[in-house]
C-alpha positions in Angstrom: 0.0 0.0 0.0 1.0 3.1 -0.9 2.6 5.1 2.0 0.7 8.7 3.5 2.8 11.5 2.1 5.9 13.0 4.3 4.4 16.5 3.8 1.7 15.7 6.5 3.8 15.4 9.1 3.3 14.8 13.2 5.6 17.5 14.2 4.9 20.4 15.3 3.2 23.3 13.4 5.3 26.0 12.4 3.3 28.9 12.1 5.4 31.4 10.8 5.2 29.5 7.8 1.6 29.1 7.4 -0.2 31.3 4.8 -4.0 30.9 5.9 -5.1 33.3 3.2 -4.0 30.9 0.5 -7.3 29.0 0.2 -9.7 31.5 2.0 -11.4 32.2 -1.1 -12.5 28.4 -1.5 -16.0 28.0 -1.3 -16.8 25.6 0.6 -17.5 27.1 4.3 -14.6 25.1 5.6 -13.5 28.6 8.4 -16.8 26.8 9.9 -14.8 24.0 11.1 -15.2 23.5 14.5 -13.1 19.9 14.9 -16.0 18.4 16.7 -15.4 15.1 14.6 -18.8 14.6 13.8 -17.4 14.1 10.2 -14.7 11.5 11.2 -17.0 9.9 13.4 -19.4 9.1 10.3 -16.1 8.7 7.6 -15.8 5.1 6.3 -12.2 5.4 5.6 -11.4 7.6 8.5 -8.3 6.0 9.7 -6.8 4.9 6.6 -3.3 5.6 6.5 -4.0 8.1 9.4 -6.8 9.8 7.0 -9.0 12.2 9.1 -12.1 14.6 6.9 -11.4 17.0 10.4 -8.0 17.3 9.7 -8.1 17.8 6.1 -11.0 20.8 6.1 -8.6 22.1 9.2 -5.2 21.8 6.7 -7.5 23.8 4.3 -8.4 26.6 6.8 -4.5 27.0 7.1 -3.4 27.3 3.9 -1.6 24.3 3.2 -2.6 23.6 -0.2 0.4 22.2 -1.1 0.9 19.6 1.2 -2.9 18.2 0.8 -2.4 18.2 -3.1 0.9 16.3 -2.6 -0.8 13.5 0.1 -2.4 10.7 -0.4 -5.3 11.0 1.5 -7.6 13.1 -1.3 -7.7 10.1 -2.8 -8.4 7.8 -0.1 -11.5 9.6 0.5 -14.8 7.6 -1.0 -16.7 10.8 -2.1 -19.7 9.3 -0.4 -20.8 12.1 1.6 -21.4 11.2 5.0 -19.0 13.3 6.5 -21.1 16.8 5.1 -24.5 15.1 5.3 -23.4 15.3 9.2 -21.5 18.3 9.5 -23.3 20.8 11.9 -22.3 23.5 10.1 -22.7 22.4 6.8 -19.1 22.5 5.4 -18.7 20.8 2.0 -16.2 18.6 2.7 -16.3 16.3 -0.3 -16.8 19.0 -2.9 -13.4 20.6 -0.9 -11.9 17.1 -1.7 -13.1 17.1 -5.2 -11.7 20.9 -5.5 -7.8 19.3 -4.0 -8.1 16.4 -6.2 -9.0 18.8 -9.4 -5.2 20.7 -8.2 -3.3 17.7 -8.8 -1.3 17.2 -11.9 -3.4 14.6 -13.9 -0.5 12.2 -15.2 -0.2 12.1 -11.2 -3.7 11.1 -10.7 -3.6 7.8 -9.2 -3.4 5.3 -12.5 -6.9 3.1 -12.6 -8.5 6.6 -12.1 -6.8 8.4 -14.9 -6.6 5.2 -17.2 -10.3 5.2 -16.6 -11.2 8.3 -17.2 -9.2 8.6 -20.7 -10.7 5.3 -22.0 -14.3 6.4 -21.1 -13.5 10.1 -22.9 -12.0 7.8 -26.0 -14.1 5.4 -26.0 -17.3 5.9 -24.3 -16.2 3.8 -21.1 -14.1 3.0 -18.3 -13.2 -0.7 -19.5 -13.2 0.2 -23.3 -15.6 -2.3 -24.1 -16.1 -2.6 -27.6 -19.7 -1.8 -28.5 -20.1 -5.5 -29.6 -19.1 -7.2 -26.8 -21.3 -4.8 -24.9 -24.2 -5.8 -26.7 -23.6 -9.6 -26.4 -23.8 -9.1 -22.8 -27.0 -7.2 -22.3 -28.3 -10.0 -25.1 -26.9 -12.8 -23.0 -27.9 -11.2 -19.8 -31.3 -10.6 -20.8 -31.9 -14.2 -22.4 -31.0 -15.9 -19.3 -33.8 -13.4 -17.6 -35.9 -14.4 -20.0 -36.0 -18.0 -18.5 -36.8 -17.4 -15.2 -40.5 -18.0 -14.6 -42.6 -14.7 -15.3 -40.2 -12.9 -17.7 -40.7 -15.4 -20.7 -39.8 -12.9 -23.9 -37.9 -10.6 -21.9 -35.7 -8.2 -24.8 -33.2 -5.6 -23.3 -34.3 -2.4 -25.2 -31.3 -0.6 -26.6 -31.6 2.9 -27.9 -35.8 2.7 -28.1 -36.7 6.0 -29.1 -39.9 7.7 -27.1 -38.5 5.5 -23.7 -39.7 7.7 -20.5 -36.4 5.7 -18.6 -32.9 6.4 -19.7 -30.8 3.9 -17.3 -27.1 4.6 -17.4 -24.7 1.1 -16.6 -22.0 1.1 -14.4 -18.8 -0.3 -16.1 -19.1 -3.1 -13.7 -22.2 -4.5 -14.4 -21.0 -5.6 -17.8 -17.6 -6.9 -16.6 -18.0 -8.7 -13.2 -21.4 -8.0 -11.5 -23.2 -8.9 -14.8 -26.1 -10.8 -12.6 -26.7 -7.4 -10.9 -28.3 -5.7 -14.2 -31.3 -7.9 -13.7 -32.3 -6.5 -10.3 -33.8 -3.1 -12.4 -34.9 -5.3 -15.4 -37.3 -7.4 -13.1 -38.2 -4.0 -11.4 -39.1 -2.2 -15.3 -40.6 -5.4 -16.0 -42.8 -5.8 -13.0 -43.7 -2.4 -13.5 -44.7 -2.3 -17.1 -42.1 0.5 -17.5 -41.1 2.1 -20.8 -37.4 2.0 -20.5 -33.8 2.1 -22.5 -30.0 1.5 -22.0 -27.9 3.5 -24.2 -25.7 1.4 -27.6 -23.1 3.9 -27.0 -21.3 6.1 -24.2 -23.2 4.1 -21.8 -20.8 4.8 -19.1 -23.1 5.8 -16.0 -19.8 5.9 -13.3 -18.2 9.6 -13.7 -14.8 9.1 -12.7 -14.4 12.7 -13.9 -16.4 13.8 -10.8 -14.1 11.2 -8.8 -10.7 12.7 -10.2 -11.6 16.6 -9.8 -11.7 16.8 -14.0 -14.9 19.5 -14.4 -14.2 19.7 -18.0 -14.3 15.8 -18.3 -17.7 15.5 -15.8 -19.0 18.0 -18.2 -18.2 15.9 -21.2 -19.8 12.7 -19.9 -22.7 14.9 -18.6 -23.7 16.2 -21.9 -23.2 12.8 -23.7 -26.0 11.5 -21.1 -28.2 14.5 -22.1 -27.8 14.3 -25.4 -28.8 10.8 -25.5 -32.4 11.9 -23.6 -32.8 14.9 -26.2 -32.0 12.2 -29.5 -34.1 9.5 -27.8 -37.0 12.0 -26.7 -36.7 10.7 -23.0 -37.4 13.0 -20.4 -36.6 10.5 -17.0 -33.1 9.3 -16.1 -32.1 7.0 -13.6 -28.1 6.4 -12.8 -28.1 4.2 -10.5 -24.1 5.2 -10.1 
């Protein structure tokens, strides 16, 4: 495992060389901190590597930019949003994590992240699944569904025009969770729902929102939008 940065260090603080107007104009409330741990208390990753939500929103507060954008613990974080969701003062802390993240140099964005996030811009994905072997799978998928009892003619709808769903796929329920993509088709079906997956850029897992990229986010935004406007749809579920 890769080790916690020596930037964030246990010593003591020297504050002579602390420049606590260097992020003040961030907006994310984070002078709010009061270090009542509420945040690491409700953190799933708290602990990691020494990883602490408190202690990065307090970093923040005094300026040290550099030595957050140099550690690992960004990127430890889950971007799950517990610790603001609890805050009692309402500080974004994952959008602040989001905002260091976005400061780091992207060939040193950790590698499965940035690999990621270049195929899905090339390609439309994060594995770079040909759009062939994509469709065998939903086909495959959907014909063993079609065998259980009560879904007998069961057809994955791909690019059905006038749909009212759009339902984005994450990368890994065509890879290794491919069972999984039944649990919403025998909810549509039961339903009698008008639905649709997407035949290309089906890639409902944003890892440009996960690396701090807001011109890649955008990207795959508008290729999800686009995809409603072509298809007439006016509902989307992303289950990402």
């Amino acid at each position: 495992m890769t080790q916690p940065s020596d930037n964030i260090s246990k010593a003591p603080m020297d504050w002579a060389k602390l420049n606590i107007d260097r992020c003040r104009e961030w907006d994310y409330s984070h002078d709010m901190c009061m270090t009542c741990g509420m945040c690491a208390s409700a953190c799933p990753a708290a602990g990691i590597d020494d990883f602490d939500p408190r202690k990065v929103i307090r970093m923040v507060a005094l300026g040290q930019e550099t030595e957050l954008v140099d550690s690992r613990w960004p990127w430890i974080c889950t971007m799950c949003g517990k610790c603001e969701n609890i805050c009692p003062v309402r500080i974004d802390i994952a959008d602040a994590i989001r905002h260091i993240r976005s400061l780091k140099n992207r060939d040193a964005v950790p590698g499965i992240l940035h690999q990621g996030l270049t195929a899905a811009l090339e390609t439309g994905n994060n594995l770079r699944l040909p759009k062939e072997d994509y469709l065998f799978i939903l086909e495959d998928v959907g014909e063993e569904l079609a065998e259980e009892e009560g879904y007998e003619g069961f057809t994955v709808p791909v690019d059905k025009r006038g749909a009212r769903i759009l339902c984005t796929i994450h990368n890994k329920l065509v890879n290794t969770h491919t069972d999984d993509l039944k649990h919403w088709w025998k909810i549509f079906h039961a339903a009698g729902e008008s639905w649709t997956v997407a035949g290309d850029n089906w890639e409902g897992t944003s890892w440009g929102y996960f690396t701090g990229d807001e011109a890649a986010m955008q990207v795959m935004a508008k290729r999800i939008l686009d995809q409603m406007k072509d298809l007439e749809i006016d509902t989307l579920l992303w289950p990402e």
